[in-house]
Backbone as XML, in Angstrom:
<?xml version="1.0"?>
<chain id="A" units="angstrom">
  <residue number="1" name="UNK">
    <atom name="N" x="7.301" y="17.953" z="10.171"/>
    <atom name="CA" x="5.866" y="18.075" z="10.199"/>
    <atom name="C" x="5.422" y="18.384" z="11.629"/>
  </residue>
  <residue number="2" name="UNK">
    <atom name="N" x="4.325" y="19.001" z="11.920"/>
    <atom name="CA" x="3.712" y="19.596" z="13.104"/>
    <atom name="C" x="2.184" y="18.781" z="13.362"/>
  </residue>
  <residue number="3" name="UNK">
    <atom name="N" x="2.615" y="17.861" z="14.669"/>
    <atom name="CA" x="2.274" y="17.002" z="14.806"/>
    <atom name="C" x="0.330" y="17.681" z="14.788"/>
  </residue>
  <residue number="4" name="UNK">
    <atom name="N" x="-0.590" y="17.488" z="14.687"/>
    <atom name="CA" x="-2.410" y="17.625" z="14.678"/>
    <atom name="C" x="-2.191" y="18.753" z="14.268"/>
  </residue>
  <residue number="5" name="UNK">
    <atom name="N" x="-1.482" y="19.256" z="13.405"/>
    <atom name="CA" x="-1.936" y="20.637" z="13.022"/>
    <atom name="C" x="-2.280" y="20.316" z="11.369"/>
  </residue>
  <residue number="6" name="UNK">
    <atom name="N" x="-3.486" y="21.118" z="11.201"/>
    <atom name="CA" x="-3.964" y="21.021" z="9.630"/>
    <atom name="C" x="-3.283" y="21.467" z="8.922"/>
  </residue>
  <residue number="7" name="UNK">
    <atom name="N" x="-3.165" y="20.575" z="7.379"/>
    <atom name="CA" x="-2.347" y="21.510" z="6.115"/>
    <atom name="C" x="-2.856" y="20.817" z="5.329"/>
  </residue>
  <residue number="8" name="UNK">
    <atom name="N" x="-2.691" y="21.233" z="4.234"/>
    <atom name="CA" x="-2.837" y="20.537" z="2.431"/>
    <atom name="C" x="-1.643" y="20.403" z="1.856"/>
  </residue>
  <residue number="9" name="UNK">
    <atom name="N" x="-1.955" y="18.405" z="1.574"/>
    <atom name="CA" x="-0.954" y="18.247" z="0.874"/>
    <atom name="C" x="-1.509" y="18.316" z="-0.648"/>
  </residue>
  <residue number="10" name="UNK">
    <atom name="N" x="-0.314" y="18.662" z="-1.745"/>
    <atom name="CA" x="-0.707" y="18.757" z="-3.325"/>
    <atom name="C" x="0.662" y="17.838" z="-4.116"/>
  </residue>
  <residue number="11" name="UNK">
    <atom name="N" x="0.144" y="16.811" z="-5.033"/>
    <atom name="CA" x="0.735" y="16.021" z="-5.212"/>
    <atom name="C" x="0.304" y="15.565" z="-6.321"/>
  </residue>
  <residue number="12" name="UNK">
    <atom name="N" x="0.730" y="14.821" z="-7.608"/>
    <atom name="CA" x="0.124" y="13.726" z="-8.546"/>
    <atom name="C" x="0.016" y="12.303" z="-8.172"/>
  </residue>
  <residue number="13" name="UNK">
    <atom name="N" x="-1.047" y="12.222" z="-8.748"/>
    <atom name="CA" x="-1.768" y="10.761" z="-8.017"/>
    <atom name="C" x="-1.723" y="10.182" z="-9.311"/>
  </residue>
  <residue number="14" name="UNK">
    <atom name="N" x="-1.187" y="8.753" z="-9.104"/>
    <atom name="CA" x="-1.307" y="8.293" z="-10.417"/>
    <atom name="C" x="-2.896" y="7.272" z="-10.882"/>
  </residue>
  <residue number="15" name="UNK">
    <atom name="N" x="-3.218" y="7.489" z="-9.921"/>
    <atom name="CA" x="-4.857" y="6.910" z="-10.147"/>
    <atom name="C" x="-5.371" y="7.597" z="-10.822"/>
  </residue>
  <residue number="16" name="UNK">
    <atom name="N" x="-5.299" y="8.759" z="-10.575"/>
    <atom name="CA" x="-6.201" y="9.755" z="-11.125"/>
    <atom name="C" x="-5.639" y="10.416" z="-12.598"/>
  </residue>
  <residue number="17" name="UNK">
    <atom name="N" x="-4.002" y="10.302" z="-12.543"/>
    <atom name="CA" x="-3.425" y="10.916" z="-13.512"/>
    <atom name="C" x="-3.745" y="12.412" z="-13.602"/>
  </residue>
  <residue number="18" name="UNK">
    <atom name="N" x="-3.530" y="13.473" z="-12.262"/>
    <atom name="CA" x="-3.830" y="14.673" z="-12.363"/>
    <atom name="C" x="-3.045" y="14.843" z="-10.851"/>
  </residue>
  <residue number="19" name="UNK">
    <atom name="N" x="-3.020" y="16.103" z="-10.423"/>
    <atom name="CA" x="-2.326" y="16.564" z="-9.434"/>
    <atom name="C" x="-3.509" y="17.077" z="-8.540"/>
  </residue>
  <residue number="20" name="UNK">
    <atom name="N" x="-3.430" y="15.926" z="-7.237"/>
    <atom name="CA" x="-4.718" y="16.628" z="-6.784"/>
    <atom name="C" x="-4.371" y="17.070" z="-5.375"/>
  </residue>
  <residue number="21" name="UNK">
    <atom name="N" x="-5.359" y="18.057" z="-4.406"/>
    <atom name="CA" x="-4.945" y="18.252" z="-3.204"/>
    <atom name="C" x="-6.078" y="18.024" z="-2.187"/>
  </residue>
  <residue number="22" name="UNK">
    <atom name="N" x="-5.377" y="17.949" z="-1.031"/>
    <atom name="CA" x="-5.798" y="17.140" z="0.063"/>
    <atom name="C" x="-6.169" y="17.441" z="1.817"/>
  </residue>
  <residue number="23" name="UNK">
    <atom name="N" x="-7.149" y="17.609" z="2.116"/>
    <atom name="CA" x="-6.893" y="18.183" z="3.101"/>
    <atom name="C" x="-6.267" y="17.127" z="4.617"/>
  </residue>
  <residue number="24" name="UNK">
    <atom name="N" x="-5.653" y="17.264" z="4.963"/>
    <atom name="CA" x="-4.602" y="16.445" z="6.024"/>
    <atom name="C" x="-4.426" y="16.500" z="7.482"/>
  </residue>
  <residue number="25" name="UNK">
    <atom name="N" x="-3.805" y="15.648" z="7.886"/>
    <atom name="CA" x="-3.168" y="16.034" z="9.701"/>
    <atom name="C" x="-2.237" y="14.990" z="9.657"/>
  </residue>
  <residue number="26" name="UNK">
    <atom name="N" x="-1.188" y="15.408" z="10.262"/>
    <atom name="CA" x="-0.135" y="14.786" z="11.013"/>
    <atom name="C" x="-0.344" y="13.832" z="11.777"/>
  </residue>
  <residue number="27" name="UNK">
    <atom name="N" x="-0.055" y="12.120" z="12.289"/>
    <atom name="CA" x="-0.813" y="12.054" z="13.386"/>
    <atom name="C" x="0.922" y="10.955" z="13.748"/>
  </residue>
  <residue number="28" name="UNK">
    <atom name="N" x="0.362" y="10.462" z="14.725"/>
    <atom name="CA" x="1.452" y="9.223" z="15.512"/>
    <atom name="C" x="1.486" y="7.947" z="14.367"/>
  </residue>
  <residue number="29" name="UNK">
    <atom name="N" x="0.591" y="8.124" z="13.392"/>
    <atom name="CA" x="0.719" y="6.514" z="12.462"/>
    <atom name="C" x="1.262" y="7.275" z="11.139"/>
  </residue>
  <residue number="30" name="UNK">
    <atom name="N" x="1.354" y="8.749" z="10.804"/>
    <atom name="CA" x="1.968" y="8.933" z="9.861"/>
    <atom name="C" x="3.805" y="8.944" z="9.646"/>
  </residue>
  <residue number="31" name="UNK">
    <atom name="N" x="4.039" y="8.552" z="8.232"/>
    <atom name="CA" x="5.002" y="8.508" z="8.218"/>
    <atom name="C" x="5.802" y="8.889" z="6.830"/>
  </residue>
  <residue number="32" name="UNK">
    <atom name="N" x="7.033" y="9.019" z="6.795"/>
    <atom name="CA" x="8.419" y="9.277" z="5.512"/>
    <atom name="C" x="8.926" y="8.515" z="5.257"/>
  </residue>
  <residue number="33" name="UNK">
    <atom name="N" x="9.063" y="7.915" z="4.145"/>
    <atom name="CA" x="9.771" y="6.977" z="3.674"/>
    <atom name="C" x="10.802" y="6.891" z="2.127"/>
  </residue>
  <residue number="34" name="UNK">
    <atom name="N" x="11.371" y="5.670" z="1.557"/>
    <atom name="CA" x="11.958" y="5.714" z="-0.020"/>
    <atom name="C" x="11.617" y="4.331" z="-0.024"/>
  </residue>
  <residue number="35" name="UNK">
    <atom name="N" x="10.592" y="4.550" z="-1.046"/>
    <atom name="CA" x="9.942" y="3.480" z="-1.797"/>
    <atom name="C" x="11.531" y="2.661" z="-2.424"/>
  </residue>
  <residue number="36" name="UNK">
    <atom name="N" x="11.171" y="1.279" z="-2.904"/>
    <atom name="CA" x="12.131" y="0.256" z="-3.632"/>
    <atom name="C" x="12.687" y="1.058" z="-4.767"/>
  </residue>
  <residue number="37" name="UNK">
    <atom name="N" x="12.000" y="2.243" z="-5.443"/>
    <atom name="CA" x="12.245" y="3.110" z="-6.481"/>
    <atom name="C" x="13.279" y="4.273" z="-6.169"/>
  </residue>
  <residue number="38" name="UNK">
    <atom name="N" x="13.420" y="3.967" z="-5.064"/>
    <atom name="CA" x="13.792" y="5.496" z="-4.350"/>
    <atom name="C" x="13.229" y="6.592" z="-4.607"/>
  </residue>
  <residue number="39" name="UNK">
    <atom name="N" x="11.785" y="6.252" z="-4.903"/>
    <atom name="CA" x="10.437" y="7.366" z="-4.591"/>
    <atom name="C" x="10.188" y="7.999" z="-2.914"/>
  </residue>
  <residue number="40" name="UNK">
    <atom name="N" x="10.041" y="9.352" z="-3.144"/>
    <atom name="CA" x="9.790" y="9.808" z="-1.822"/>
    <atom name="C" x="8.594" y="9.551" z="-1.401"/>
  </residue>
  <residue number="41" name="UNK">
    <atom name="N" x="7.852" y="8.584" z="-0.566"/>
    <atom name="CA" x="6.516" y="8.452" z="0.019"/>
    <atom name="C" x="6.212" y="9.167" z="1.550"/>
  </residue>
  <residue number="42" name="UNK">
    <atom name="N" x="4.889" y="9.702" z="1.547"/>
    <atom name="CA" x="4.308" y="10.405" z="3.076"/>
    <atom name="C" x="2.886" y="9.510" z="2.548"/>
  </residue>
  <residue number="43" name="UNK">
    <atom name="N" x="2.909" y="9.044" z="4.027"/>
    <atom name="CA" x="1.358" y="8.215" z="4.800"/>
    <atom name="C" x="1.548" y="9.493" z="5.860"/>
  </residue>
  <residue number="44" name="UNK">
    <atom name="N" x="-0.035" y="10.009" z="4.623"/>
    <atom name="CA" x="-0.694" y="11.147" z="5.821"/>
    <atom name="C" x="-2.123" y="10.585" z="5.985"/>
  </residue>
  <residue number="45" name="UNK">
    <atom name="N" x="-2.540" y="11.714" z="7.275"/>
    <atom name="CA" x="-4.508" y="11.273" z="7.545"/>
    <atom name="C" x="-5.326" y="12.220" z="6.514"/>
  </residue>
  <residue number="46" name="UNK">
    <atom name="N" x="-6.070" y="11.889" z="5.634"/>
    <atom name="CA" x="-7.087" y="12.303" z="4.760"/>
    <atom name="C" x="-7.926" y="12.858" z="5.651"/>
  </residue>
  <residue number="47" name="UNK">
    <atom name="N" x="-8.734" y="14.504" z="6.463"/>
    <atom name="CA" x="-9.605" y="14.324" z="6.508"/>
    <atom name="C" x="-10.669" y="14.642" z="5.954"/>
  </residue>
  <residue number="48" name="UNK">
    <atom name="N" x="-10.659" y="14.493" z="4.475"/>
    <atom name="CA" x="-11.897" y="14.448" z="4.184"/>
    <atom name="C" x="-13.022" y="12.768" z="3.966"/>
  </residue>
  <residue number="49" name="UNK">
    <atom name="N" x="-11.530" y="11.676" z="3.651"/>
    <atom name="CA" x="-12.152" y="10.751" z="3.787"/>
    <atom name="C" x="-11.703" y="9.507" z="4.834"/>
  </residue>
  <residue number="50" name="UNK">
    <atom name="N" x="-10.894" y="10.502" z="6.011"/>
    <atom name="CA" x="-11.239" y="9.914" z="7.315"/>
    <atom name="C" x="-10.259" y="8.775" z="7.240"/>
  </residue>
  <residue number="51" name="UNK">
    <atom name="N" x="-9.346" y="8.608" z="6.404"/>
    <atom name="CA" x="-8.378" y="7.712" z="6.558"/>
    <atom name="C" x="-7.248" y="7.748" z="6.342"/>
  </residue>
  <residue number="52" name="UNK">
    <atom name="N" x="-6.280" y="6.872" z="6.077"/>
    <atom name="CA" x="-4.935" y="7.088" z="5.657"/>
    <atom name="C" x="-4.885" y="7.087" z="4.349"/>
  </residue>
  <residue number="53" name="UNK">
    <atom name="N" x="-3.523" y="8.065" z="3.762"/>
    <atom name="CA" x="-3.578" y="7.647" z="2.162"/>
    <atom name="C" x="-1.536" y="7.830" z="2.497"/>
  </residue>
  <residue number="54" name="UNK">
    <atom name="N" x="-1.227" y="7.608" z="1.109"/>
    <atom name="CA" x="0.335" y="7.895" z="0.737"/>
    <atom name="C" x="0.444" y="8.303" z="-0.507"/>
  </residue>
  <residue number="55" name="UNK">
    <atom name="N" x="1.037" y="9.558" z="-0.534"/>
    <atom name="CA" x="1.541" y="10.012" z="-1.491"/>
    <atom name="C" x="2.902" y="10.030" z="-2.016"/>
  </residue>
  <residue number="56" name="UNK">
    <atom name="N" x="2.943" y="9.239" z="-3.176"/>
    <atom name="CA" x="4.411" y="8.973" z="-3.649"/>
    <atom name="C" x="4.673" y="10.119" z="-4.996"/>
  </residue>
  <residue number="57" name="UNK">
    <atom name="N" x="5.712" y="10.286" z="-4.554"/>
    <atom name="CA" x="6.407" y="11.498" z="-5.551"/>
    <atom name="C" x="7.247" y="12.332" z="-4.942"/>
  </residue>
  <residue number="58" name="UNK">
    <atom name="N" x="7.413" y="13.663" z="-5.898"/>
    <atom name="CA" x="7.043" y="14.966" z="-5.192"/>
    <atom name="C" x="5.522" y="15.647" z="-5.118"/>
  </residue>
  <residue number="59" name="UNK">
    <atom name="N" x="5.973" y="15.876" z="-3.812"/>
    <atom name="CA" x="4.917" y="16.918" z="-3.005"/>
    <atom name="C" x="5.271" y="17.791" z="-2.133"/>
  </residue>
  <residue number="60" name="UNK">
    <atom name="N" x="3.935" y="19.024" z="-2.533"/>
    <atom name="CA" x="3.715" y="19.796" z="-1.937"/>
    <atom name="C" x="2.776" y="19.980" z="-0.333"/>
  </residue>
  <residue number="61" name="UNK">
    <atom name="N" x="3.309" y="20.599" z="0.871"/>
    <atom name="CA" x="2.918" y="20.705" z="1.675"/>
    <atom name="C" x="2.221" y="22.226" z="2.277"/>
  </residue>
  <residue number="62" name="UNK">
    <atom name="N" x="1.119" y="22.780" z="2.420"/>
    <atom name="CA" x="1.074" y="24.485" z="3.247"/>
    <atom name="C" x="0.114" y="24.124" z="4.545"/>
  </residue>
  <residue number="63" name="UNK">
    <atom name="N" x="0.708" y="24.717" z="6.014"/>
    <atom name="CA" x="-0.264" y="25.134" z="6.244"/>
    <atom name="C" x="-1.242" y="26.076" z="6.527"/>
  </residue>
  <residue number="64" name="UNK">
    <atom name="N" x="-2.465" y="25.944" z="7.272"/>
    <atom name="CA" x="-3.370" y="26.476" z="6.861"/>
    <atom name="C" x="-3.183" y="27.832" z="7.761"/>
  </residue>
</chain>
């Protein structure tokens, strides 16, 4: 990942039960991980609502 540079991540959310996308940034608190499931998780910055979120699954990344 390229650290303050903008992209959209696209992913299924299971809140929502739909595949939704996101507009994002890279920052020093984001991170990669394997959930207890050995789910692939990313804690990216939301900015549209200015905070952190994590997306577990597969996902898609472009940037802009």
């Amino acid at each position: 990942m390229i650290k303050n540079k903008t992209f959209y991540i696209t992913y299924f959310a299971t809140k929502h039960k739909a595949f939704i996308t996101r507009k994002a940034k890279w920052t020093d608190d984001c991170k990669t991980w394997l959930s207890k499931n050995n789910k692939p998780c990313m804690t990216y910055y939301d900015l549209d609502a200015d905070a952190y979120r994590t997306a577990v699954g597969n996902l898609r990344v472009k940037y802009e």
